[in-house]
N, C-alpha and C positions, 0 to 999 in steps of 0.2 A: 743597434747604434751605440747603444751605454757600454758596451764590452770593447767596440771600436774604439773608443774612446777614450776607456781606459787605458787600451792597449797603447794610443799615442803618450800619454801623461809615463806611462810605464820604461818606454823607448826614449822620454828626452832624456834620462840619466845616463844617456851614454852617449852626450853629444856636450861639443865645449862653444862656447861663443866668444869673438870679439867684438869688442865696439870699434865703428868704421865711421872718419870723421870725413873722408873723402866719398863723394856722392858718386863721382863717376869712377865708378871700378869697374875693372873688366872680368864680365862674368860669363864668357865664353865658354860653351859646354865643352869638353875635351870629347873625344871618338868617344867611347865608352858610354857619355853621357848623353846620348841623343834620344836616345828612347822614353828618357823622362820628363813624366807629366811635370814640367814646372815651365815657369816665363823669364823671360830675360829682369835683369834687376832693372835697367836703362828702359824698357818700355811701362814699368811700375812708374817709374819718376819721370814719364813724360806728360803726366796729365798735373801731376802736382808742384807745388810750389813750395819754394826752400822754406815758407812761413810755416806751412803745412808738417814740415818733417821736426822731431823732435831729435831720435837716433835711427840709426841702422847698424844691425848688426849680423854680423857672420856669423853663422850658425855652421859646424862641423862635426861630423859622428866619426869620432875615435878611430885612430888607424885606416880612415878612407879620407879620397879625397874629393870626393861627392860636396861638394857648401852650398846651402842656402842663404838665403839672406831677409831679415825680418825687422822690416818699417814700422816704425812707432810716429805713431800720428799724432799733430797736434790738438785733436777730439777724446785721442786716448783710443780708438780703435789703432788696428793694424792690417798690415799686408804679409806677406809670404810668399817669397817664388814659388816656393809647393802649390800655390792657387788651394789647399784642400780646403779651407775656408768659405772660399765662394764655389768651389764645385760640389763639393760631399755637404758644405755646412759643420765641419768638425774642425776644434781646435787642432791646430799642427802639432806634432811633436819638440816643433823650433820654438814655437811660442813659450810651451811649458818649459824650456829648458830657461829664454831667455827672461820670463817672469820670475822664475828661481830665484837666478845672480841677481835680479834690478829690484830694488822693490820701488822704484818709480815707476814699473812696468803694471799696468792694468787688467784686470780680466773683467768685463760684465756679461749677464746674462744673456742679452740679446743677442754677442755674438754668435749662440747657437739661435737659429730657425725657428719661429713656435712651431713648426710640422712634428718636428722630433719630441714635444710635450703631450701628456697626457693633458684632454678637455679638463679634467676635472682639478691637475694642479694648476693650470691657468688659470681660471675662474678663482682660486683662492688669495692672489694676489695679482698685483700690476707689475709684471716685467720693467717697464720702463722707471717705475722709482724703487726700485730695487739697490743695492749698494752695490761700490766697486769693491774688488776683491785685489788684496796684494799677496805676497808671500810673508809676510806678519798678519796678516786678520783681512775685515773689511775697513774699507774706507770711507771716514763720514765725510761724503761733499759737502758740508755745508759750512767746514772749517776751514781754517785762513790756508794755515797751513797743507793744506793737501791738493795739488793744483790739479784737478779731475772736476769738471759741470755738474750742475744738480741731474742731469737727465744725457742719457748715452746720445748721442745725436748719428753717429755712425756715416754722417756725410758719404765720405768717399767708396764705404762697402755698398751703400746704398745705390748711387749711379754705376756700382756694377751686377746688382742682385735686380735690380729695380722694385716695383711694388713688390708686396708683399701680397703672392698667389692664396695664403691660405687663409682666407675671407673665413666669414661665419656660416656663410650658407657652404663652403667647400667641408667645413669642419666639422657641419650640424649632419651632413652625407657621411663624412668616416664616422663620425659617432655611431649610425646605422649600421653601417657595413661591421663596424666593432661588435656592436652589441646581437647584431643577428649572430653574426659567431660565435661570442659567446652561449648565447641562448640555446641555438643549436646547437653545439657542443655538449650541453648542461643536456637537452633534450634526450638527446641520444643515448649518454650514457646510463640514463636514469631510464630508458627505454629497454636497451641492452640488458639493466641488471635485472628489472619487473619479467623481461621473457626468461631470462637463465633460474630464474629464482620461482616463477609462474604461480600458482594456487591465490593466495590472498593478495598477495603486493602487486599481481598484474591488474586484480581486478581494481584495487584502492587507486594505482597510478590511471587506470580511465576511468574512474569515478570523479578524479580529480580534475583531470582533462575536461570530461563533458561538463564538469558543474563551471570551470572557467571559461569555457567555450560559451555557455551557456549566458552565465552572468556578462559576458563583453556584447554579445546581443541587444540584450536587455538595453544594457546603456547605450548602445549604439540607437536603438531605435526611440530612446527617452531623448537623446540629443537632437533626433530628426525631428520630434514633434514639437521640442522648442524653437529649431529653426523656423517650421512652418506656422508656430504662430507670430513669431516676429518678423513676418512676411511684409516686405510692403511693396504691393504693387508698382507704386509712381517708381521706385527704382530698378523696375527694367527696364532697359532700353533697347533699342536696334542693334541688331548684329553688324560688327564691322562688316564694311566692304572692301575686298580689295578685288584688282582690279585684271582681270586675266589678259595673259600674253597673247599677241596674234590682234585680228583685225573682230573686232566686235561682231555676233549674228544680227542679221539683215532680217529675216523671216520668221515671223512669229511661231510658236508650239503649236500646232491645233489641238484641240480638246477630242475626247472621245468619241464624242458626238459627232464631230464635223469628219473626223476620217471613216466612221462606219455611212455614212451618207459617201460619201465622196466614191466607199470601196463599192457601192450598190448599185451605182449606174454605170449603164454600158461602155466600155471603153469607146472613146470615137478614134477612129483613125483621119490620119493627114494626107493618105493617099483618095484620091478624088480622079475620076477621069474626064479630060477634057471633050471627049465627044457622045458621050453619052451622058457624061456629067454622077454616072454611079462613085460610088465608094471602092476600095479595099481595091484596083489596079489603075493604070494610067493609058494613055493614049494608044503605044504602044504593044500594048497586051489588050487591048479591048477585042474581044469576037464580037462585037455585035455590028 
């Protein structure tokens, strides 16, 4: 994603932008243009309000006649027909071009995703009070002079990103999946070189193994005996119940006992006959 990235900041120096003070232009795709991923400008500003807009500007790449067009919000975020923003999560190539020319134009952190961050630079600082960035340096919000809020608010990316998917527990799972690969990775190779290499280094790399394999045991079963002492009964409870589909059983299990009894006396039959009154045929089949 960081080379993607690059690659758009790379491609804005070859696009020009105007500033566009009429809202409703017509930005009807010509034939050529249909196949591309972007939106109408007129369905971008049918959710927003003239308070909301600061500028719009047409964004064009040299010798085509391909335009985009890039809303500047009164939050200080933005929009882009390109949509690559809310689809990819990547700054457009329209944007860098048109923060270039403005330097009223803003860039903050959060416009990229924390998905695309490493755990471990996130944890070093707060995304959210971080500075805005212009094309002179950063921007201290907290001066008269610089008309950007102490904290990104991102309103309008927001009602179309909606929450944000990558929770702690989503992120504490790629950390795994991260780190088993890594590990594995390390595993292997160091696996790979102990056989090609064999005599003492294979033997030192499972000496190594069994004594960690060994020691995680250990603790493992040291941590069991503390749980079991700080056992406390009164805190088990009853297993949930829930509550199965269909019509509830009517007739009890019988136990062991009562079916080995039950299997040991003689079957009776229901057939009885009426003129002798015997068992096992009826009136009809009677010989006697």
């Amino acid at each position: 994603m960081l080379s993607r990235q690059r690659h758009e900041i790379i491609q804005s120096l070859y696009y020009y932008a105007k500033s566009e003070s009429d809202y409703l232009i017509d930005d009807k795709p010509t034939r050529e243009e249909y196949d591309a991923q972007q939106i109408h400008l007129a369905s971008l500003l049918e959710d927003l309000s003239s308070n909301d807009i600061i500028k719009i500007y047409k964004v064009q790449r040299r010798h085509c006649i391909h335009q985009n067009f890039v809303i500047i919000l009164a939050d200080r975020s933005h929009f882009c027909t390109c949509m690559l923003l809310i689809n990819c999560g990547l700054i457009c190539r329209h944007f860098w071009h048109v923060m270039a020319i403005d330097s009223e134009v803003f860039f903050h952190i959060n416009l990229i995703p924390r998905c695309w961050y490493n755990n471990e630079k996130m944890e070093d600082f707060d995304l959210d009070e971080q500075l805005y960035m212009t094309n002179i340096g950063p921007a201290q919000s907290h001066d008269d002079h610089v008309p950007c809020p102490k904290l990104f608010p991102m309103r309008e990316i927001a009602k179309i990103r909606r929450n944000d998917v990558f929770c702690p527990e989503v992120r504490r799972a790629v950390q795994k999946r991260r780190d088993y690969g890594e590990t594995f990775n390390l595993a292997r190779k160091a696996a790979r070189c102990a056989v090609e290499v064999g005599g003492e280094s294979l033997l030192r790399l499972k000496r190594s193994l069994h004594e960690w394999f060994a020691e995680e045991q250990r603790l493992a079963h040291t941590d069991d005996d503390d749980d079991k002492e700080n056992f406390d009964p009164s805190q088990v409870k009853n297993p949930i119940e829930k509550r199965r589909k269909g019509r509830p059983p009517v007739k009890r299990f019988k136990s062991s006992v009562e079916s080995s009894q039950t299997k040991s006396k003689k079957p009776t039959s229901q057939n009885k006959c009426g003129k002798c009154g015997d068992i096992r045929h009826y009136a009809p089949t009677c010989k006697k």
